[in-house]
N, C-alpha and C positions, 0 to 999 in steps of 0.2 A: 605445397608445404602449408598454406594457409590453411586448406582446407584439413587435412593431418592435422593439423595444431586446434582447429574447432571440434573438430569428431574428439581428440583425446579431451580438451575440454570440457566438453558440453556431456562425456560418459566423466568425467569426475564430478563434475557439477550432479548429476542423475545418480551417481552413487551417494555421494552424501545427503542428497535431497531423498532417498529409500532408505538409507539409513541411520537417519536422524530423526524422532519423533517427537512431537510434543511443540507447544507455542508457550512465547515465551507474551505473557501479559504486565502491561505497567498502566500505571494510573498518571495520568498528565498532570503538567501545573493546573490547566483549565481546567479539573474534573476528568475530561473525558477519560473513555479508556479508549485500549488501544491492545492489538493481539496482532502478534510477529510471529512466522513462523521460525524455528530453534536454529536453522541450517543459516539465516541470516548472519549470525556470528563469524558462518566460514567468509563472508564476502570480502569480511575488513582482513584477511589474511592474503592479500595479492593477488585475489584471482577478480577482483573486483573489472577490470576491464573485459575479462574471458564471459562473465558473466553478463555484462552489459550488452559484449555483443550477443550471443547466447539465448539471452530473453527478450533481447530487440528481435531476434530471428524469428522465435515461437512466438511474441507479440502478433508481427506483422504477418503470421501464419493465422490468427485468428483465436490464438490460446489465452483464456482470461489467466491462469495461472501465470504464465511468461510475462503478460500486462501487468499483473498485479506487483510480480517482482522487480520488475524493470521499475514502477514505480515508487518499490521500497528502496530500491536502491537510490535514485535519483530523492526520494522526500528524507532519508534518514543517513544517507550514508555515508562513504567520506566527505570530508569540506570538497575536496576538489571535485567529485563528481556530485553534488548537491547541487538540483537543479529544481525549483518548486514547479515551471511552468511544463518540463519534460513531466515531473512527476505529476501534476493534474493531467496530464494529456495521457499519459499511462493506465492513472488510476480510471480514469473516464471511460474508457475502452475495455477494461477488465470488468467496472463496475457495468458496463451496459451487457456483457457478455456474462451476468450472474455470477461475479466475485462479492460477495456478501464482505470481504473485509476491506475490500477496495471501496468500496459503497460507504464505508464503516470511516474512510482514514481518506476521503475526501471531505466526509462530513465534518472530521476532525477541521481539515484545513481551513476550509467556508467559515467554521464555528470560531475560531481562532485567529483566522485573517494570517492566516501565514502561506506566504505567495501570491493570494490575493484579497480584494477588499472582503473583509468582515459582511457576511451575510449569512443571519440566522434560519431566515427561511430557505435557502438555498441546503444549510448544513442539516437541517430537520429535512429536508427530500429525501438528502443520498442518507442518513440516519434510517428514516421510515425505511427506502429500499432493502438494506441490511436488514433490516427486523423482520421485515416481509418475507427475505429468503431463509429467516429460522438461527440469525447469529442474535445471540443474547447483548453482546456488547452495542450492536447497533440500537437495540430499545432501550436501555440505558442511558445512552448517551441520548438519543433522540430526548427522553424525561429532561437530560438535561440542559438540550440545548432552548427544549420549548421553556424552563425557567429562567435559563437566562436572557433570550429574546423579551418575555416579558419584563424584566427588571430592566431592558434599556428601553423600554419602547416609556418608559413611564415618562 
């Protein structure tokens, strides 16, 4: 039955993720930006656990997309599955496996100190990574966090 219950799952999850297009962008309190993809929306609608497991499965398959999600879910999502130390350990694994927005929304974290301690140079690495694979928001935010690094180091 479990498994019946993952397969219809994970083809709904695969149907809204084909036909749903477009990312949804916000500008942070920090400056930073930040770029979600649109099907995010469906997760806050109950299917948030189906999708946990789901994207832990294609995670631990080796998919940076499944990491990346898994991560969004865990840095942004309900209170009760909001987990910052799951979601660094998500985004880290998508980001090594050339998720340019995972790369992008660890830098966030480092840059922000949200989950863990505040490190600029850390947040300009996984920044620069992002830019390097060709995401515009990662150079931007890198501009930004090398400004702000400098205005504390003073």
């Amino acid at each position: 039955m479990l498994t019946k219950n993952l397969l219809l799952s994970s083809l709904i999850i695969f149907l809204v993720n084909s036909t749903i297009a477009g990312e949804l962008n916000t500008t942070l309190p920090s400056g930073y930006l930040k770029k979600e993809p649109a099907e995010k929306e469906i997760w806050y609608s109950g299917l948030v656990t189906k999708a946990i497991i789901f994207y832990g499965q294609s995670c631990a398959n080796g998919e940076s997309k499944g990491c990346f999600n898994l991560g969004l879910i865990y840095d942004t999502g309900e209170p009760a599955v909001q987990d910052k130390a799951k979601a660094i350990s998500s985004y880290k694994k998508a980001c090594e496996a050339d998720s340019s927005l995972a790369c992008n929304n660890l830098g966030i974290l480092y840059g922000d100190g949200d989950g863990v301690e505040r490190d600029y140079s850390l947040a300009i690495k996984y920044f620069d990574m992002s830019c390097k694979m060709h995401e515009e928001v990662g150079c931007k935010n890198r501009e930004i966090a090398e400004g702000l690094e400098k205005i504390h180091k003073r």
